[in-house]
C-alpha positions as CSV (number, residue, x, y, z in Angstrom):
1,X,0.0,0.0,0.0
2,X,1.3,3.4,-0.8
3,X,1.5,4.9,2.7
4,X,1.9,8.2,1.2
5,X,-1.1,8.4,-1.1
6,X,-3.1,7.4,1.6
7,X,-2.1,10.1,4.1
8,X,-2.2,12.9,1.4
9,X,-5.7,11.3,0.5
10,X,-7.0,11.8,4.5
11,X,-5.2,14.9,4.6
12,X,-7.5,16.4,1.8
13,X,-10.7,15.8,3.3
14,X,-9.2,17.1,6.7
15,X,-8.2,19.9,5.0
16,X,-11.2,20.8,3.4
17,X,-13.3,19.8,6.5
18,X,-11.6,22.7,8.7
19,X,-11.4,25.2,5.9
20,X,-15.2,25.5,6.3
21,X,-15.1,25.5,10.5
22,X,-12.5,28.1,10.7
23,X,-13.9,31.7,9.9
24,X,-12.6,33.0,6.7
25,X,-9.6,35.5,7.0
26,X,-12.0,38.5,6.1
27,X,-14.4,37.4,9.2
28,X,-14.3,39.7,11.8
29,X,-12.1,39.8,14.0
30,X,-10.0,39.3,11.0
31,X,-6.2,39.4,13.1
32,X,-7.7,36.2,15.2
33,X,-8.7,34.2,12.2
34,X,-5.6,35.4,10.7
35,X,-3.2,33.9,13.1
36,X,-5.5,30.8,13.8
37,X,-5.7,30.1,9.9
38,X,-1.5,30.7,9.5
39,X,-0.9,28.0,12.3
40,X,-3.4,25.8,10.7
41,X,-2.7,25.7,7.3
42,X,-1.2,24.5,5.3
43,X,-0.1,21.8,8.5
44,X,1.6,19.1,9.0
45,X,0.5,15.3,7.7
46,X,-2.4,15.2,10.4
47,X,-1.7,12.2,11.9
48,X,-4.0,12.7,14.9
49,X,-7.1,12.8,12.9
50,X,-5.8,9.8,10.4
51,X,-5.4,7.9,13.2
52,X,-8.8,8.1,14.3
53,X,-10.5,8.0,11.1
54,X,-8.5,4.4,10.1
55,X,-9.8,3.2,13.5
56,X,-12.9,4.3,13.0
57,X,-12.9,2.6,9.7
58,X,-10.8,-0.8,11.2
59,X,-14.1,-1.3,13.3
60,X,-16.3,-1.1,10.6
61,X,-17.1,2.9,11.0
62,X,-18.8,3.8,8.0
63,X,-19.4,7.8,6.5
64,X,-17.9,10.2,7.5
65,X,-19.3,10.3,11.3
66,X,-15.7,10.6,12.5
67,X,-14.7,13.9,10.5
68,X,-15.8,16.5,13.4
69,X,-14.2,14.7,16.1
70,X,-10.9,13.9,14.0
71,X,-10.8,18.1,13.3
72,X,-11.7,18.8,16.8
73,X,-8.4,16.9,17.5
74,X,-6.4,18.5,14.9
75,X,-7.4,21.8,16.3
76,X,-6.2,20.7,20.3
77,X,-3.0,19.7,18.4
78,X,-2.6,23.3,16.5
79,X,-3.6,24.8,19.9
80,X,-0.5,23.0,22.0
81,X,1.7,23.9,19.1
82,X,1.1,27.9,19.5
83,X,1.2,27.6,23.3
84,X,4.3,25.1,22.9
85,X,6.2,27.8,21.1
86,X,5.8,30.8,23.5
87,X,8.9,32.3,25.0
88,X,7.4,31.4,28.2
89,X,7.8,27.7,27.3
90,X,9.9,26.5,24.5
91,X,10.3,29.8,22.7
92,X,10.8,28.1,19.1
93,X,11.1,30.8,16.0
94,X,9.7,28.2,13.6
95,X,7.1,25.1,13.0
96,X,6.6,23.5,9.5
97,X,9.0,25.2,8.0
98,X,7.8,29.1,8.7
99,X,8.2,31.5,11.7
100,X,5.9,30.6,14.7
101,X,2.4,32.3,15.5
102,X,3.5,34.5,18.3
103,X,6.9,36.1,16.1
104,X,4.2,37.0,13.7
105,X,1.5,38.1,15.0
106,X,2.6,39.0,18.9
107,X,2.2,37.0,22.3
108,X,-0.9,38.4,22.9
109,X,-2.5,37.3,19.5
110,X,-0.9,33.5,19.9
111,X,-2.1,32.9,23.1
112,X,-5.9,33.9,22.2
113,X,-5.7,32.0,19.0
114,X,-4.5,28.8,21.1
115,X,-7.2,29.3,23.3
116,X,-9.6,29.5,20.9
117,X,-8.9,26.2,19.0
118,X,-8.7,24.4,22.1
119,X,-12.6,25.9,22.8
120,X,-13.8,25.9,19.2
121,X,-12.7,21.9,19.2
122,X,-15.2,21.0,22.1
123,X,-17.9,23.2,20.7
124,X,-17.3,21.2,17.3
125,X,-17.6,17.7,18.8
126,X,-20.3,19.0,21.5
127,X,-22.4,20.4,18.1
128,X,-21.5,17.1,16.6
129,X,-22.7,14.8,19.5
130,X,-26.5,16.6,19.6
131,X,-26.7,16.8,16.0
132,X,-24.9,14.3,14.3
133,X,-26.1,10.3,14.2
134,X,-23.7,8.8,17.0
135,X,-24.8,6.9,20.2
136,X,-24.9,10.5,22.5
137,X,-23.4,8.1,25.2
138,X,-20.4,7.0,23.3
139,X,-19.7,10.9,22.5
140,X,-20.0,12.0,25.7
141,X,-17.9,9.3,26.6
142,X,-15.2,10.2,23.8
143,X,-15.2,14.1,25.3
144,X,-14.9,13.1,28.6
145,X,-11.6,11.2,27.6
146,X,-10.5,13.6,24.9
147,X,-10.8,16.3,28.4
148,X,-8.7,14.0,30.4
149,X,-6.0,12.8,27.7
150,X,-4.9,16.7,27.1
151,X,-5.7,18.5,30.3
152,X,-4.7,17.6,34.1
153,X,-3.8,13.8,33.9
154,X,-2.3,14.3,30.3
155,X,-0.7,16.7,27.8
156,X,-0.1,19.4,30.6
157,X,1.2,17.3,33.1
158,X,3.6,16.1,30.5
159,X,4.7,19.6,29.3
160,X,4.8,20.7,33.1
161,X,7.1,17.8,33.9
162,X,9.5,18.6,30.5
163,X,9.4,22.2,31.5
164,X,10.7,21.6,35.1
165,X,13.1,18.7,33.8
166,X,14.9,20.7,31.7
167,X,19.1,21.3,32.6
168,X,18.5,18.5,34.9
169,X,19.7,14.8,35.1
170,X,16.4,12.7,35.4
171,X,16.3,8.6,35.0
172,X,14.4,6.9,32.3
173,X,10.5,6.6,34.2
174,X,10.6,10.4,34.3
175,X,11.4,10.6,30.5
176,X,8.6,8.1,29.6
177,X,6.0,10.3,31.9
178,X,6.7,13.1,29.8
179,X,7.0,11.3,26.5
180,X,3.5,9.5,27.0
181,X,1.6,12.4,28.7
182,X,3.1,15.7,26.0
183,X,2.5,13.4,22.9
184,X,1.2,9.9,23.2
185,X,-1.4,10.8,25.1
186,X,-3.5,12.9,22.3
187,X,-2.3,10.3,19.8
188,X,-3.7,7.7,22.0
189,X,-7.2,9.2,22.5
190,X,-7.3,9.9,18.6
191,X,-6.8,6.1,18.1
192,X,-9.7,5.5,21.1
193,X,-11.7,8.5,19.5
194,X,-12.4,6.6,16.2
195,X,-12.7,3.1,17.7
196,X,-15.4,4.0,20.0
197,X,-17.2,6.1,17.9
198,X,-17.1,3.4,15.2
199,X,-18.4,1.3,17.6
200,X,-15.4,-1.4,18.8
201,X,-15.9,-4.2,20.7
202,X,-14.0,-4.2,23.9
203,X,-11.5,-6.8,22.7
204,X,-11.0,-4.6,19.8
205,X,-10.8,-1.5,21.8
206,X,-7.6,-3.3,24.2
207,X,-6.0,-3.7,20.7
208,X,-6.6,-0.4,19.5
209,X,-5.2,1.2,22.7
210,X,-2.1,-1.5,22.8
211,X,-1.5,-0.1,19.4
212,X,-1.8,3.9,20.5
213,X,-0.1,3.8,23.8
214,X,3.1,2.3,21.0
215,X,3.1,4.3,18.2
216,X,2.3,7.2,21.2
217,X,5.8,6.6,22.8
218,X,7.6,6.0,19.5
219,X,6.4,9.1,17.6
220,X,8.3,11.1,20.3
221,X,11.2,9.1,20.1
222,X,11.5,9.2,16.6
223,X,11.1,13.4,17.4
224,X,14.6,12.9,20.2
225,X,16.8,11.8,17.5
226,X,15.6,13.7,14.7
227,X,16.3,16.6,16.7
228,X,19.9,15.1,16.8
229,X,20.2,13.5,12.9
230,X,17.6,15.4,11.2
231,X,17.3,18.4,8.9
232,X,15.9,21.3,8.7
233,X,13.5,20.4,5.8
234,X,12.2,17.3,7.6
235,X,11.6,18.5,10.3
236,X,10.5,22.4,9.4
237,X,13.1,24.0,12.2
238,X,16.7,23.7,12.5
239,X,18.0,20.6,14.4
240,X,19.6,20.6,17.6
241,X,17.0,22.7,19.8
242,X,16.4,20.3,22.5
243,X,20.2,19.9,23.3
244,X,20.7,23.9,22.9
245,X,18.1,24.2,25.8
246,X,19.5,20.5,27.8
247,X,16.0,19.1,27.7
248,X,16.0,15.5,28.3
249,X,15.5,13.2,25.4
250,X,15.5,9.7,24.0
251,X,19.0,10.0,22.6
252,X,20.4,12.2,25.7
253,X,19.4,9.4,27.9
254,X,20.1,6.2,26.1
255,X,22.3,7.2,23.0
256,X,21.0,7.7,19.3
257,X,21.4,3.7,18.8
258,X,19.3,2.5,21.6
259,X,17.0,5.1,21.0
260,X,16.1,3.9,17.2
261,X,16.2,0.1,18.8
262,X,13.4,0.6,21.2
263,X,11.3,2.5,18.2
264,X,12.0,-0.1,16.7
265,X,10.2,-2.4,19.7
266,X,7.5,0.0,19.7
267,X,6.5,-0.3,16.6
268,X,7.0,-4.4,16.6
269,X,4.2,-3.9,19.5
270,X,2.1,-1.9,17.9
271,X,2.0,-4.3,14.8
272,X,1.6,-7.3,17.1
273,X,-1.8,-5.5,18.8
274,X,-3.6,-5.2,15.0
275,X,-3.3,-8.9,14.5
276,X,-7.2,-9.3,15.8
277,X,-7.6,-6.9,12.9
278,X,-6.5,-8.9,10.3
279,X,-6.2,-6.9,6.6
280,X,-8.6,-4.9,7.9
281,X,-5.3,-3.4,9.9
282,X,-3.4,-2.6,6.8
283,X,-3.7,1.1,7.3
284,X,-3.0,2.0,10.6
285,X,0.1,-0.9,10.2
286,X,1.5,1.1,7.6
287,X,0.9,4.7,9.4
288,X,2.9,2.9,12.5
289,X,5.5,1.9,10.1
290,X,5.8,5.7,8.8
291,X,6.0,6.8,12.0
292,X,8.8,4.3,12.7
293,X,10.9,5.1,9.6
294,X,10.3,8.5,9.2
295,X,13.2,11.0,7.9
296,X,15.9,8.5,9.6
């Protein structure tokens, strides 16, 4: 299968699913749907909402009931990329390739337009659950998780524990805390999201979480030693920031070697957990081999 076709395939729809959420650039106020629209587009390959629209679809999901939750998770994602960037936490000049919200349109403006995606991403799949055709106890169900995965118990704990790690020597357990609570735990939720909502079984839903709390873990790792062997083009911001500011990584920690071995594992695991899937699995086994391999 042509991993690459199918991404860019998903990515279209996404695309074109958000272009008509977002208020045009004309909209007033026109400097908030500015900056929200110049952080959101053109993006990156959307792996967050691919992931829950091929487990939607692995579980026998059919239409296109997934699409508002899977852009209401690309806009939390957007969201903790503005916020990420801010001097006040990781002060990057560039994401994808270009210079990042707040160096274009202030600290002020960045900060709103984060908090508005986070917001206009549970009105979406709020509007969704009371209007769309989904069991209204399964999306209640999936909010209530999405809530948990990138608030108190996950994303924020993670970035509060990288923030207060960083210039400091920590062991291994403390890496993977912040690892699977910054990253893996939106990427898990997306694969839950479209499982649950496509109606899994349980024994389907252990697999699909097997398989996102892997590919969760090794999509950071494969971010540590990019950050150390990539370039600027694949990554869209010049290499080396993480050791600049001594934050703890994969490759810090264990070497670059060890690092790409335990991907490696990750990835053998996530495999391993689609097996109940059969061919149906093809898809999300390829995205967790392009996560495994990618730009390295």
């Amino acid at each position: 299968m042509d991993i690459d076709k199918y991404l860019t395939g998903k990515k279209r729809v996404i695309d074109a699913a958000l272009g008509k959420i977002i208020p045009k650039e004309t909209d007033f106020p026109q400097s908030l749907h500015r900056a929200i629209r110049y952080t959101l587009f053109p993006g990156g390959k959307r792996i967050r909402p691919i992931l829950a629209m091929a487990a939607y679809e692995v579980v026998g999901g059919k239409g296109n009931g997934i699409l508002p939750y899977a852009c209401g998770l690309e806009l939390i994602h957007t969201y903790s990329l503005i916020h990420d960037d801010l001097p006040a936490l990781d002060n990057d000049n560039y994401r994808r390739g270009k210079p990042t919200t707040h160096r274009v349109f202030g600290e002020a403006m960045a900060i709103l337009a984060g908090d508005a995606l986070l917001t206009e991403a549970f009105h979406l799949m709020g509007r969704e659950g009371l209007e769309g055709e989904a069991d209204p106890r399964a999306v209640i169900e999936v909010i209530g998780e999405i809530s948990r995965a990138v608030g108190l118990a996950g994303m924020i704990a993670g970035q509060v524990v990288d923030i207060e790690s960083e210039g400091k020597k920590v062991e291994l357990p403390i890496l993977e805390f912040i690892h699977t609570h910054k990253t893996g735990s939106l990427i898990l939720v997306s694969v839950r999201t479209g499982g649950r909502l496509g109606g899994a079984r349980d024994v389907e839903m252990e697999a699909l979480t097997r398989y996102g709390k892997a590919i969760g873990l090794a999509f950071q790792i494969t971010d540590d030693i990019l950050d150390v062997k990539g370039s600027r083009d694949s990554m869209g911001r010049p290499p080396g920031v993480d050791m600049a500011r001594d934050k703890i990584t994969y490759p810090a920690l264990l070497g670059v070697e060890e690092s790409k071995r335990r991907c490696d594992e990750l990835i053998g695991q996530a495999i391993a957990a689609l097996e109940l899937f059969g061919n149906r699995g093809k898809h999300l086994r390829e995205i967790a081999n392009y996560i495994g391999k990618r730009n390295f």
